[in-house]
C-alpha positions, -999 to 999 in steps of 0.1 A, spaced: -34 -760 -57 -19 -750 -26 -26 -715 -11 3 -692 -10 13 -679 24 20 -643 30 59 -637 28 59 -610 63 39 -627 90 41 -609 122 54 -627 152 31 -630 179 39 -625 215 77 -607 208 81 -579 229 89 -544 216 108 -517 235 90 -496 256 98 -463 235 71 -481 206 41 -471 224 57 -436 226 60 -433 189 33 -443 177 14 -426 205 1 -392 190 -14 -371 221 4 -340 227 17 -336 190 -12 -319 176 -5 -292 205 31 -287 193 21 -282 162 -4 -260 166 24 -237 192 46 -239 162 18 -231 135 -3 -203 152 23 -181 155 37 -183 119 6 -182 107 -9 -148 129 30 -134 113 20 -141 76 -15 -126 83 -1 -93 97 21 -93 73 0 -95 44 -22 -68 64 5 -45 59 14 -47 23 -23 -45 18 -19 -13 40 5 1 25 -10 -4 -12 -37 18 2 -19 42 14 2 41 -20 -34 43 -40 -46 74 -14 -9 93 -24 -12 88 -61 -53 97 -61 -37 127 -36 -14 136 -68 -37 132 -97 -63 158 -77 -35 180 -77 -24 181 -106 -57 183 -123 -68 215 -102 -34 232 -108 -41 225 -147 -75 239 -145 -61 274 -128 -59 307 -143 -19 316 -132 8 298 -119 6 311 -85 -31 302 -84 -17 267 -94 2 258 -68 -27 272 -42 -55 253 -59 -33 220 -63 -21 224 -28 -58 227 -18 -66 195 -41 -42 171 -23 -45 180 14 -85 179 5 -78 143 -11 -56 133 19 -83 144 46 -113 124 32 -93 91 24 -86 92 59 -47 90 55 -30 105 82 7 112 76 30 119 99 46 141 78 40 151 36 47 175 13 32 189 -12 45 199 -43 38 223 -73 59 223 -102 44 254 -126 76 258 -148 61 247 -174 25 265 -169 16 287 -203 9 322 -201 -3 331 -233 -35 311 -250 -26 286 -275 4 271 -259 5 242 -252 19 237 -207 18 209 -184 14 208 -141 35 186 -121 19 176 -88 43 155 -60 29 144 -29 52 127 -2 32 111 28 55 95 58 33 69 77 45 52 107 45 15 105 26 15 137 -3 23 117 2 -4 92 8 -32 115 10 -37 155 8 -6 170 41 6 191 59 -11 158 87 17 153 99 26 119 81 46 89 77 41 52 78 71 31 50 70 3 57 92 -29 35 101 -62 42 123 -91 14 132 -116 17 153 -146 -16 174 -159 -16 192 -194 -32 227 -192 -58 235 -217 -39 253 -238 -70 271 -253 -89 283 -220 -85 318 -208 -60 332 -182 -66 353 -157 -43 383 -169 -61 384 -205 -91 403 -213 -123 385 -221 -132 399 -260 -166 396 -272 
């Protein structure tokens, strides 16, 4: 038996270009790379920074909402409603450390019962405008507005203030 030869033998001694070196040379590549890479990756982090940002200030204006709406349910009269759920949400604001640059607050009592035994439900809306400078690089201009609406049924049994307590 004869031993098979390899189909591709290289030649010895031809002479390549001088550009072949070049390509198959690596140094300075992995330093392109990495001035195209750094960047777009540092981009997708802030990015991802924000909407994580922004989903907290989103949970902090909803949390802002519910507390308002439950202490407006909880109140004796309408007007004391809208106080007391007021009171809630800028309370709820100030200790999640959200600081808008400029919300609302509002009381919807429309539906508030004044007699026992019916049945009445609080609406609470809070509106926060953050600046985006706070979400991402600072100086960034632009703002996002961040808006929750709750609902709150009033205990339709408890007292209210204008009735007299009966033994």
């Amino acid at each position: 038996m004869s031993q098979s030869t390899p189909r591709h033998t290289p030649q010895r001694g031809r002479r390549r270009g001088p550009w072949h070196t070049r390509l198959q040379d690596d140094s300075g590549y992995y330093t392109l790379e990495a001035l195209i890479c750094i960047p777009v990756v540092l981009a997708a982090l802030a990015l991802f920074a924000a909407y994580g940002l922004a989903g907290i200030g989103d949970t902090t204006t909803a949390n802002a909402a519910a507390a308002a709406a439950r202490a407006a349910s909880r109140a004796d009269a309408p007007e004391g409603a809208e106080v007391a759920g007021q009171n809630a949400a800028i309370s709820s604001l100030r200790q999640a450390g959200n600081t808008c640059a400029d919300s609302s607050i509002t009381i919807d009592t429309s539906n508030f019962p004044t007699d026992v035994g019916q049945a009445g439900q609080v609406t609470a809306t809070v509106t926060c405008t953050v600046p985006l400078s706070q979400l991402t690089v600072p100086g960034m201009p632009g703002s996002k507005t961040l808006e929750a609406t709750r609902v709150s049924s009033v205990d339709q049994y408890a007292s209210r203030d204008d009735e007299e307590d009966t033994p």
